[in-house]
C-alpha positions in Angstrom: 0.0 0.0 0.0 1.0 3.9 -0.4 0.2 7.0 0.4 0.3 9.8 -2.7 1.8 12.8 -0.9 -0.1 15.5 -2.6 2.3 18.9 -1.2 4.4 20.0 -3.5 6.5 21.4 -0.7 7.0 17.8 1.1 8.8 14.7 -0.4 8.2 13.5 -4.7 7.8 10.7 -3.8 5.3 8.9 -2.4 5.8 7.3 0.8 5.5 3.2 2.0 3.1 2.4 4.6 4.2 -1.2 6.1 3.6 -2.9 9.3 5.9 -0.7 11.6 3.8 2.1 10.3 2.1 4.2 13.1 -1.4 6.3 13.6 -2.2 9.3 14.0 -5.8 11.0 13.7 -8.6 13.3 14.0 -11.7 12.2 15.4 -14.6 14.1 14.6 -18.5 13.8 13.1 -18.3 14.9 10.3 -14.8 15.1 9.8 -13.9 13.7 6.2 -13.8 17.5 5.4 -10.8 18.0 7.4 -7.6 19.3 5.6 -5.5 18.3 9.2 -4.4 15.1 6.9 -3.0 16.7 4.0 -0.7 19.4 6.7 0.1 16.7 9.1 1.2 14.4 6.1 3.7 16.8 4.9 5.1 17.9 7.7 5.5 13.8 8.4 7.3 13.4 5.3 9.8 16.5 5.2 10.6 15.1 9.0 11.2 11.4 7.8 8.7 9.9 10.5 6.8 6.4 9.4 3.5 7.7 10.8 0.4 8.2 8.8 -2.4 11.1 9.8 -5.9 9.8 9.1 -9.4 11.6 9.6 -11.7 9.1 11.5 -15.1 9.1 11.9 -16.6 8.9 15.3 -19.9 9.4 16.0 -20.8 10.9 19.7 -22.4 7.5 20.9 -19.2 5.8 19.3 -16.7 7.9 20.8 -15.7 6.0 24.3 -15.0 3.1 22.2 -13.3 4.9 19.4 -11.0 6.2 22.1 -10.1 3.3 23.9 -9.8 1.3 20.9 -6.8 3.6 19.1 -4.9 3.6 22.5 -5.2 -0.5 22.3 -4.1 0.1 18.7 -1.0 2.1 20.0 -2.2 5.3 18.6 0.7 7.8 18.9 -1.8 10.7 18.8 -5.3 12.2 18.0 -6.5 15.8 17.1 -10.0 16.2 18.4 -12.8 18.4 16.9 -16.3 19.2 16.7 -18.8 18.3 18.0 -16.1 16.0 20.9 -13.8 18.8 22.2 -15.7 18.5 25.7 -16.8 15.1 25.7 -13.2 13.4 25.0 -12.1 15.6 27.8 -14.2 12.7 30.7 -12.0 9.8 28.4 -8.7 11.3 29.7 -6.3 10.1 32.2 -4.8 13.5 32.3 -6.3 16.8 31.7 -3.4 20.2 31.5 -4.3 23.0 33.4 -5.0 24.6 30.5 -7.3 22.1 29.1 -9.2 22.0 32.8 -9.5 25.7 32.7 -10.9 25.6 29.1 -13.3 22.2 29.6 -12.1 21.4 26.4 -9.6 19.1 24.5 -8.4 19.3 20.9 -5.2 16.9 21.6 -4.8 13.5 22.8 -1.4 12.7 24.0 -0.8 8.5 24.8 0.7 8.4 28.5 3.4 5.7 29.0 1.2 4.4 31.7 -1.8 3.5 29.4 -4.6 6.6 28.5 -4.4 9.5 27.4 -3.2 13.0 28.1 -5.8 15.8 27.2 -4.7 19.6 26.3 -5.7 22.2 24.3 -3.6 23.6 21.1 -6.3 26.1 20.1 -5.2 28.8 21.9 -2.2 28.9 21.4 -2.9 28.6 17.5 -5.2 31.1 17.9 -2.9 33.7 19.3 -0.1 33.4 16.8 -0.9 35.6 14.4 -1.9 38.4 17.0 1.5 38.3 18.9 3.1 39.1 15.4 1.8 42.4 16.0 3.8 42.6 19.3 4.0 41.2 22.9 2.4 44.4 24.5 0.3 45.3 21.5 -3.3 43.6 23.2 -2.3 44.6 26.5 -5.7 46.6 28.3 -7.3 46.6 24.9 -11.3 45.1 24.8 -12.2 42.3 22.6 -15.6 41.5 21.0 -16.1 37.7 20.9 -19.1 36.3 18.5 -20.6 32.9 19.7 -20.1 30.8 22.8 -19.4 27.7 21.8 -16.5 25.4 22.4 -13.7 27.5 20.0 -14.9 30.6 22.2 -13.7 28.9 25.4 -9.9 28.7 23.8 -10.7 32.5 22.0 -11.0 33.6 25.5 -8.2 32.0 27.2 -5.9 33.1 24.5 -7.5 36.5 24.6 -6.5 36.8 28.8 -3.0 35.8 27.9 -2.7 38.6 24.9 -3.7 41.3 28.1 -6.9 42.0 27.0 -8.5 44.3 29.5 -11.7 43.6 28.5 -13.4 40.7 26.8 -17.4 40.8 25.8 -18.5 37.4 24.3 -22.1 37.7 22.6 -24.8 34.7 22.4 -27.7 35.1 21.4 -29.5 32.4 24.1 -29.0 33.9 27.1 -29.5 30.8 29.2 -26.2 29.6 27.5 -24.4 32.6 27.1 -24.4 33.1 31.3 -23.6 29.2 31.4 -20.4 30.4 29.3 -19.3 33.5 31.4 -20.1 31.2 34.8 -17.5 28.6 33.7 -14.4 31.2 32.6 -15.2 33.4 35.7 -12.5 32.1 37.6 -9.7 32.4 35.4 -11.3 35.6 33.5 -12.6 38.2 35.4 -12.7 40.7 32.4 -15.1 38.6 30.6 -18.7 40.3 30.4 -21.7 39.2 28.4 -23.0 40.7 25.7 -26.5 40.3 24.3 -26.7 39.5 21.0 -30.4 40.1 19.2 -31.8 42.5 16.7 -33.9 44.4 19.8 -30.7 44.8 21.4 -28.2 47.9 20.7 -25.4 46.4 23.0 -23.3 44.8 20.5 -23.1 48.0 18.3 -21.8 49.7 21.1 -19.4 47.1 22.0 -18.5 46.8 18.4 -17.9 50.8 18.2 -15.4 50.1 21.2 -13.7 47.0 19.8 -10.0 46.9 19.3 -10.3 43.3 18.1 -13.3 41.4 16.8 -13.5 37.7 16.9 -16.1 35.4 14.8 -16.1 32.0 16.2 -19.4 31.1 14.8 -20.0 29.1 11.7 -22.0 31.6 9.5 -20.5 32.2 6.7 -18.7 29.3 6.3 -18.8 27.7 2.6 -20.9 24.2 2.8 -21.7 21.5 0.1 -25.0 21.2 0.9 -26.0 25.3 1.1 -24.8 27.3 -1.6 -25.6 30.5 -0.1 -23.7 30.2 2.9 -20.9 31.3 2.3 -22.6 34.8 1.1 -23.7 34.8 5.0 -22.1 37.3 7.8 -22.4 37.0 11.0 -22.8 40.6 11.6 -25.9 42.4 10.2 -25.1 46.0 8.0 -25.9 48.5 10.8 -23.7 46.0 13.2 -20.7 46.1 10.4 -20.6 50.0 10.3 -19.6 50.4 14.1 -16.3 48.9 12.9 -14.0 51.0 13.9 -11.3 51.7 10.8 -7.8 50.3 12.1 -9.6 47.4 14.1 -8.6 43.6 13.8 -11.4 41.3 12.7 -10.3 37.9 13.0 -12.9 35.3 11.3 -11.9 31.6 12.5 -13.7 30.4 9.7 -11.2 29.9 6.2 -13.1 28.8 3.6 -13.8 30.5 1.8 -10.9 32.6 1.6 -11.8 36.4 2.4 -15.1 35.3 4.2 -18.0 38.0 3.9 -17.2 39.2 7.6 -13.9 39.9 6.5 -14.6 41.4 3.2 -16.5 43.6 4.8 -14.6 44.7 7.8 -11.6 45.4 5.3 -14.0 47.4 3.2 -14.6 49.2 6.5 -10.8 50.0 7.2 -10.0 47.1 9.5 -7.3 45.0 9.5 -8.4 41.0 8.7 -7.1 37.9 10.1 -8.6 34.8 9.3 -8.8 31.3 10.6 -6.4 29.4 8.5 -3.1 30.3 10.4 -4.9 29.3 13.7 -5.0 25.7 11.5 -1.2 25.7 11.1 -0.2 26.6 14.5 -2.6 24.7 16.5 -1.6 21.4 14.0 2.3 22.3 14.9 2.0 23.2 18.4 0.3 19.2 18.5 2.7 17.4 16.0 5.3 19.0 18.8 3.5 17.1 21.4 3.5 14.0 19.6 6.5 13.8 17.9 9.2 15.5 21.3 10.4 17.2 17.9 11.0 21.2 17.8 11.7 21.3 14.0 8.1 20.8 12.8 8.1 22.4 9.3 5.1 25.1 10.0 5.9 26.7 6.3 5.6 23.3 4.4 2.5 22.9 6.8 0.7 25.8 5.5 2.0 25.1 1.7 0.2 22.3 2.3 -3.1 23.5 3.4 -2.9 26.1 0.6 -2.8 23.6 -1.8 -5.9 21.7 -0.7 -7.6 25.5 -0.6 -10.3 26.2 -3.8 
């Protein structure tokens, strides 16, 4: 058997998979979407590793099985995505402080003792392209988060670690929403929420404030099945004009490539970050995990997901 490796920035060749071969993976439902493979492949290659990064399927009544059935396998690591960021995080041995604080887990780490070792990558992926602008540059400034899922909980985190002096995270349930700021209270005081609902003139004040704007919602997102989705923002007209010119809007979505929140916001004068570095660095910051390696090849990472990019 091989495996075609389809970045022009990894091997020409294609590489053997034999018996000595080892797993890696990302469990998720859906997940056959997922363009972790195609990064994590090349940066396998270009570092000469016999391990082979598969998306597999799990669905959420599957999952404890699924789990203890890839550590049986010697599995020598698993990426973990929606909708099992918080479930996966009971199947661990192990959680990181981060990964408590959070209630979330996006890496599976195989502990010599038997089970696994939950943490959380997201953050840290999610901050890299911010702390390009400087160390200091997010210190005491107030942040705008959109949605309060489970990618808002690592936003967040990330967003106290930047300095933010104030953080205001809109939902539009409220019962859900005060759920959210109840859980981060402890390790994010700044944290305040924000009602989010066409009666309510809170978010375009908050938005008129905002020195950084973060979508972790799925609107706007491109999908197979819904060809207008991608034509969708997150933010209605009125909402998009309290932009202030000069402000970072950072979409975690990245496909497509601008989404309408950020074709907008750059139309407005803001500055535009979207999701697919978080990708990278999050991918990286794991593949370190995994592999006790500090040369992980980010660039041919990124080549990679380029590639697999309409």
């Amino acid at each position: 058997m091989w495996l075609p490796n389809r970045s022009r920035t990894a091997v020409s060749q294609a590489r053997p998979i034999s018996g000595h071969t080892a797993l890696l993976g990302v469990l998720g439902d859906p997940v056959r979407h997922s363009l972790s493979p195609a990064m994590h492949n090349a940066a396998l290659a270009e570092l000469g590793l016999d391990w082979i990064y598969l998306a597999l399927p799990a669905a959420p009544a599957e999952l404890t099985g699924v789990v203890q059935g890839l550590e049986a396998m010697g599995c020598r690591g698993l990426s973990v995505t929606i909708p099992h960021k918080q479930a996966v995080a009971a199947l661990c041995r192990e959680l990181t402080p981060l990964a408590e604080r959070i209630g979330a887990v996006n890496t599976l780490i195989p502990l010599a003792e038997g089970g696994w070792r939950g943490t959380n990558t997201d953050a840290e992926g999610f901050c890299a392209p911010l702390r390009a602008a400087g160390d200091d540059a997010w210190q005491g400034t107030t942040a705008v988060v959109l949605g309060c899922g489970g990618s808002a909980r690592a936003v967040v985190a990330g967003l106290v670690d930047l300095g933010c002096g104030s953080i205001q995270v809109a939902g539009r349930d409220p019962e859900r929403l005060a759920t959210f700021v109840a859980d981060c209270a402890a390790w994010a005081p700044q944290l305040q929420p924000l009602t989010w609902g066409a009666a309510k003139p809170d978010l375009e004040q908050a938005l008129s404030e905002a020195a950084l704007v973060v979508n972790t919602t799925p609107v706007g997102m491109r999908s197979t099945s819904d060809a207008t989705a991608a034509e969708r923002c997150p933010l209605s007209p009125a909402q998009l004009d309290r932009l202030t010119p000069g402000s970072t809007v950072y979409d975690l979505i990245y496909t497509p490539r601008p989404t309408r929140l950020l074709q907008e916001a750059s139309a407005r004068g803001c500055r535009s970050q979207d999701g697919l570095e978080m990708l990278v660095q999050q991918g990286a910051a794991a593949l370190r995990l995994w592999s006790g390696r500090d040369d992980v090849p980010v660039a041919t990472m990124r080549q990679a997901l380029l590639e697999q990019l309409p």
